[in-house]
C-alpha positions as CSV (number, residue, x, y, z in Angstrom):
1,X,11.6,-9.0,-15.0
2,X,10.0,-6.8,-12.3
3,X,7.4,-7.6,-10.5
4,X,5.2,-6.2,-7.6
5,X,3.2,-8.9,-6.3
6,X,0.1,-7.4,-3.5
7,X,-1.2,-9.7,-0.7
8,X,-3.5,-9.2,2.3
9,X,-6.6,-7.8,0.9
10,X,-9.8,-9.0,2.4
11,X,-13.2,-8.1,4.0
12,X,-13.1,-6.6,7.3
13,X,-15.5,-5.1,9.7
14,X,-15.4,-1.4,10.2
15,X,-13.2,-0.4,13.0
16,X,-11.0,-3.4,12.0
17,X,-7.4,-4.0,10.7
18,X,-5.3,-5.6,7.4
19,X,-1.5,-5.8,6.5
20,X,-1.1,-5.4,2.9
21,X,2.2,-6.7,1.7
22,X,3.9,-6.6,-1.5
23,X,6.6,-8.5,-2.7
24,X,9.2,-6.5,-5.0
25,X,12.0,-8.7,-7.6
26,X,13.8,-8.0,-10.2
27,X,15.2,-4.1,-9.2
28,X,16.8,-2.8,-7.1
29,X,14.2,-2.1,-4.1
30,X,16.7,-0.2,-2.0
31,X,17.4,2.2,-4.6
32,X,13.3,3.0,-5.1
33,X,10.8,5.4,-2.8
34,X,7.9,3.4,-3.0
35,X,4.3,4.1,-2.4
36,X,0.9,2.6,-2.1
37,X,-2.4,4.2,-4.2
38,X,-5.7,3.1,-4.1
39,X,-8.2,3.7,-6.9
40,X,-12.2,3.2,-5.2
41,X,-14.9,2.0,-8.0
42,X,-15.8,4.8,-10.1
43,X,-13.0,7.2,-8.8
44,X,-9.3,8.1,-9.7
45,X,-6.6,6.3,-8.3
46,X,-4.9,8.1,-5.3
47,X,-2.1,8.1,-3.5
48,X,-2.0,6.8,0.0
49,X,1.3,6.8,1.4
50,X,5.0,7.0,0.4
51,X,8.4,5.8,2.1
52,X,11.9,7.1,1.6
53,X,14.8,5.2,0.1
54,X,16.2,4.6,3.9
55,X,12.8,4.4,5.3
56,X,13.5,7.4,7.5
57,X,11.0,9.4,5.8
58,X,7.4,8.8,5.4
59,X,4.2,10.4,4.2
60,X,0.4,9.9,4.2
61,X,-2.3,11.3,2.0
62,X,-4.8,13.4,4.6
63,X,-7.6,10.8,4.6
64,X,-5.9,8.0,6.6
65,X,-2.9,9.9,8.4
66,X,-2.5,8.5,11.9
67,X,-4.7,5.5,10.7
68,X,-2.3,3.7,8.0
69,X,1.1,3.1,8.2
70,X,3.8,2.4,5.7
71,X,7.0,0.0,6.4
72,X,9.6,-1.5,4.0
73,X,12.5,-4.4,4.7
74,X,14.9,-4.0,2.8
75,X,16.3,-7.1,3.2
76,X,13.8,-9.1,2.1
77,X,12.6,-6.7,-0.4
78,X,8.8,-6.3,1.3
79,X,6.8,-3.2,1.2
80,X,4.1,-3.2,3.7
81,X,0.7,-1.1,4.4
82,X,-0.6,-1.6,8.1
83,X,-4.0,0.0,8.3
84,X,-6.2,0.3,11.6
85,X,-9.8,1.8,12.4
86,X,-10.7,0.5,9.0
87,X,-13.6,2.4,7.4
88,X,-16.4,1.6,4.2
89,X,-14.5,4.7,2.7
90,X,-11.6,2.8,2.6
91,X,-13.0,0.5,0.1
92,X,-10.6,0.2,-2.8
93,X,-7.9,-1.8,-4.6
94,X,-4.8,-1.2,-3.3
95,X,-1.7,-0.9,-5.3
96,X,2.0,-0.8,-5.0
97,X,4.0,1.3,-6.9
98,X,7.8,1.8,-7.5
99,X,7.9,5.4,-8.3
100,X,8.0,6.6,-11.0
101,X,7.8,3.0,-13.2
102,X,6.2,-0.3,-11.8
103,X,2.9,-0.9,-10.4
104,X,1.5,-3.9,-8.7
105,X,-1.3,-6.1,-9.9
106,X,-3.2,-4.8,-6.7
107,X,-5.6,-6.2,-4.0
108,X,-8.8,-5.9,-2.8
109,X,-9.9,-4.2,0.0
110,X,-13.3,-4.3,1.1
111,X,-14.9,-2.7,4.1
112,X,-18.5,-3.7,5.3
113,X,-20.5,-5.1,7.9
């Protein structure tokens, strides 16, 4: 069966840095955009960043442009989420997604002092 499996979540300082990864099985991964959203207590989930098919191609919701970025490896089927200058607003669980069907478990991200 699918499954997208999160890792990397934490508590970190602000100004500081996490690697989310997330483990994809049981699709095809090359065949899938994939994305990461966040959802903050009390607020919708949002999107955070997407990745084309090939990788080639990526996007970032305005809030964490030139702060986050997305990678995948195709061959071993990893989707990553590299995110720098961490701030409190940042503060969510992050998921992974395989648009437009499967959704991770998601981790916790937690940014404090």
């Amino acid at each position: 069966q699918v499954q997208l499996v999160e890792s990397g979540g934490g508590l970190v300082q602000p100004g500081g840095s996490l690697r989310l990864s997330c483990a994809a099985s049981g699709f095809i991964f090359s065949d899938r955009i994939m994305s990461w959203y966040r959802q903050a207590p009390g607020k919708e989930r949002e999107r955070v960043a997407d990745i084309a098919i090939n990788g080639a191609m990526t996007d970032y919701a305005v809030a964490v442009k030139g702060r986050f970025t997305i990678s995948r490896d195709v061959a071993k089927n990893m989707l990553y989420l590299h995110m720098n200058n961490l701030t409190p607003e940042d503060t969510a669980v992050y998921y992974c997604h395989a648009r437009y069907q499967w959704w991770g478990q998601g981790t916790q991200v937690t940014v404090s002092s």
